[in-house]
N, C-alpha and C positions, 0 to 999 in steps of 0.2 A: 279174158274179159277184164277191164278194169278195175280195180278200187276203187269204189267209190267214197269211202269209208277211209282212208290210209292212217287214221291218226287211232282209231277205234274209239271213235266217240259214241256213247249212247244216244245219244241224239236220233243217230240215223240208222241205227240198229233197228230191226222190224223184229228181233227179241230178244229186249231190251229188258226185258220183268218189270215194265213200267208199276204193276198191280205192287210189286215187292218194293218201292219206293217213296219212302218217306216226303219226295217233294213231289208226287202226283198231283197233279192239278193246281198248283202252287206256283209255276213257273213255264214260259214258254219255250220248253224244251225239247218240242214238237210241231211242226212247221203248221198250223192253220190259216189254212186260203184264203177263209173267209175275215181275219184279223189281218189278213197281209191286204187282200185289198183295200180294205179303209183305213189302214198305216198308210198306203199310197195315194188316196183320195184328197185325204187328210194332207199329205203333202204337197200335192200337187197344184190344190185348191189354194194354199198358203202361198206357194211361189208363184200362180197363176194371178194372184189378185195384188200381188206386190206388185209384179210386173203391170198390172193394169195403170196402177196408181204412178209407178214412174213414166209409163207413155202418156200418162194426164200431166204429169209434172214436164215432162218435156217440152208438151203443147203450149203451154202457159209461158214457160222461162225460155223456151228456144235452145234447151241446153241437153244433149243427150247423150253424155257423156258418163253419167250415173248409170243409165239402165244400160248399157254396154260394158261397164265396168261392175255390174251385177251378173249380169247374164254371165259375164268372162269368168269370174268369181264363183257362182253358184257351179256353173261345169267345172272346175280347176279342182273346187271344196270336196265334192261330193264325190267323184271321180276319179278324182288322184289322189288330194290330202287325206279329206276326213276316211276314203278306201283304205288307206295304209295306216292311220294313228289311232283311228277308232276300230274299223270296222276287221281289219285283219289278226283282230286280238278275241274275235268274236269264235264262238264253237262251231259258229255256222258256214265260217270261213274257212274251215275246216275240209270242206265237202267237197271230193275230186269234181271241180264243173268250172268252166268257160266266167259262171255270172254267179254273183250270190245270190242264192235262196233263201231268205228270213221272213221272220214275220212281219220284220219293217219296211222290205223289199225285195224285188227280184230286180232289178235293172242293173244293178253294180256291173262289172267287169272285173274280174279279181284278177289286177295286173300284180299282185304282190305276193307271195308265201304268205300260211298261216306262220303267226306268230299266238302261239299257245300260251308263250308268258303276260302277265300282265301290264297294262298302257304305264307308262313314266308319268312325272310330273311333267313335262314337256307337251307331252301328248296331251295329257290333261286341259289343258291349259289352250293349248293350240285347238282341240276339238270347240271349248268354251268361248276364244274369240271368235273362231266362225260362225257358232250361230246367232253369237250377239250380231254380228256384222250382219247376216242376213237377215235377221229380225229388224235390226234399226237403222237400213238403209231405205227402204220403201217408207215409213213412217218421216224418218228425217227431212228427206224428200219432199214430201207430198205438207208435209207446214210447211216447208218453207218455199214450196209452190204455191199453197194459201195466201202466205203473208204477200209475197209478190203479187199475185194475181189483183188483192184485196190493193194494196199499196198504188198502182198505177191504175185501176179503176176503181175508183172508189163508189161511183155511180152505176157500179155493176148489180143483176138483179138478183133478187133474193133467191129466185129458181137454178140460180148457175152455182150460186155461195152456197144454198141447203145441199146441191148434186155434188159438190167439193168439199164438203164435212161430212158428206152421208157414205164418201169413199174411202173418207180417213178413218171413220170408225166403222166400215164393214174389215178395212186392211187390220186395223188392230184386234175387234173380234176375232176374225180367222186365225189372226197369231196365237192368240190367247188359248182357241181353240184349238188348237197344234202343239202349243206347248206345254197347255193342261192335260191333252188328251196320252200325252209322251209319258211326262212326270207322274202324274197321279195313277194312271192304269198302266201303260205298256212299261217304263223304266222298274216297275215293284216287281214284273216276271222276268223281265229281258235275262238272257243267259250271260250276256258280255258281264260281265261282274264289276270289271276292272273301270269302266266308262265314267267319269265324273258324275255324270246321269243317275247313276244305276243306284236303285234302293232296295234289293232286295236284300232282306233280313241274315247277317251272318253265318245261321247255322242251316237255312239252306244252301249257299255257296258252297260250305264244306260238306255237305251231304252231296252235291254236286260234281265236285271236285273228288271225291271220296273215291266213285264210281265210274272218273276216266281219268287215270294214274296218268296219261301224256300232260296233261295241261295239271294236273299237280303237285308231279314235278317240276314243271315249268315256274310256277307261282312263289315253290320253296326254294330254287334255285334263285328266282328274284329277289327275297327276301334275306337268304343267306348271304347273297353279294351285296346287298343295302346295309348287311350288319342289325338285319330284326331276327335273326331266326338262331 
């Protein structure tokens, strides 16, 4: 039978002495379904209504070159980049399986090994312009579909113009919603430690790490080779 487990992470332990754990209930070091589906609602919603807003801007400017170079970007990011810089540094990338399992998702394809150590500044950095670039390419768009629309008909009706400002701030809502919904609740428990994202408080990390010696050595050998430790 396989391992599903290779790394022995408590994570996926079914006994695990969760009850003997100082970060019980404290962090999402335990897969729930019902948080993973509105992690994925929540996201889908977001690139669904991006996507909208570029097929309006397209209609308008004749130009659709953007949401093609979104679409190509968003599969590229999430799939290949942000799977190897972010997501492969995660506990949950850990788990002998085909796709990852988190509570931010299950669609991934884990084309990559776990890497136990934590993300570089590199990585940092690179996870951070992706989702600037996917946040502020459907808003960029979609004014400057306005501006144009508004510029060559100026005689255009007030029902077309309220329907083209009422889609620029449902697209920015939803972001906001997506990104509030990350930072403020899901980033405070999230396991990935190392994620530019990630807030949770130091001395549960080391309570965490404490408890799966692979990914703690992992951390201390980063730190030794940076010249911190």
């Amino acid at each position: 039978m396989m391992n599903k487990n290779p790394f022995n992470i408590c994570t996926f332990k079914t006994d695990s002495k969760c009850n003997e754990c100082k970060n019980q209930d404290k962090l999402d070091c335990k897969l729930d379904k019902n948080q993973q589906k509105m992690s994925m609602l929540v996201i889908f919603s977001s690139l669904l209504i991006g996507a909208i807003g570029l097929i309006l801007a397209g209609l308008i400017t004749d130009n659709w070159w953007i949401l093609i170079f979104y679409i190509a970007f968003i599969l590229l990011f999430f799939f290949v980049i942000e799977n190897r810089i972010t997501c492969s540094h995660c506990p949950y990338y850990a788990e002998k399986s085909i796709r990852l399992n988190c509570p931010g998702n299950n669609i991934f394809p884990k084309i990559w090994q776990f890497h136990p150590e934590p993300m570089n500044i590199y990585e940092k950095i690179g996870s951070t312009v992706g989702f600037v670039i996917i946040g502020a390419t459907p808003l960029i768009s979609q004014i400057y579909s306005i501006w144009s629309f508004l510029s060559n008909n100026p005689d255009a009706s007030w029902i077309i113009i309220i329907a083209l400002i009422g889609l620029l701030l449902a697209t920015i809502l939803i972001f906001l919603l997506f990104y509030t919904l990350f930072l403020f609740n899901f980033c405070r428990r999230c396991i990935n430690f190392s994620c530019h994202f990630n807030k949770v408080p130091r001395e549960l990390v080391k309570e965490y790490l404490k408890r799966n010696p692979v990914i703690e050595k992992a951390w201390k050998k980063r730190k030794i080779t940076n010249g911190k430790g």
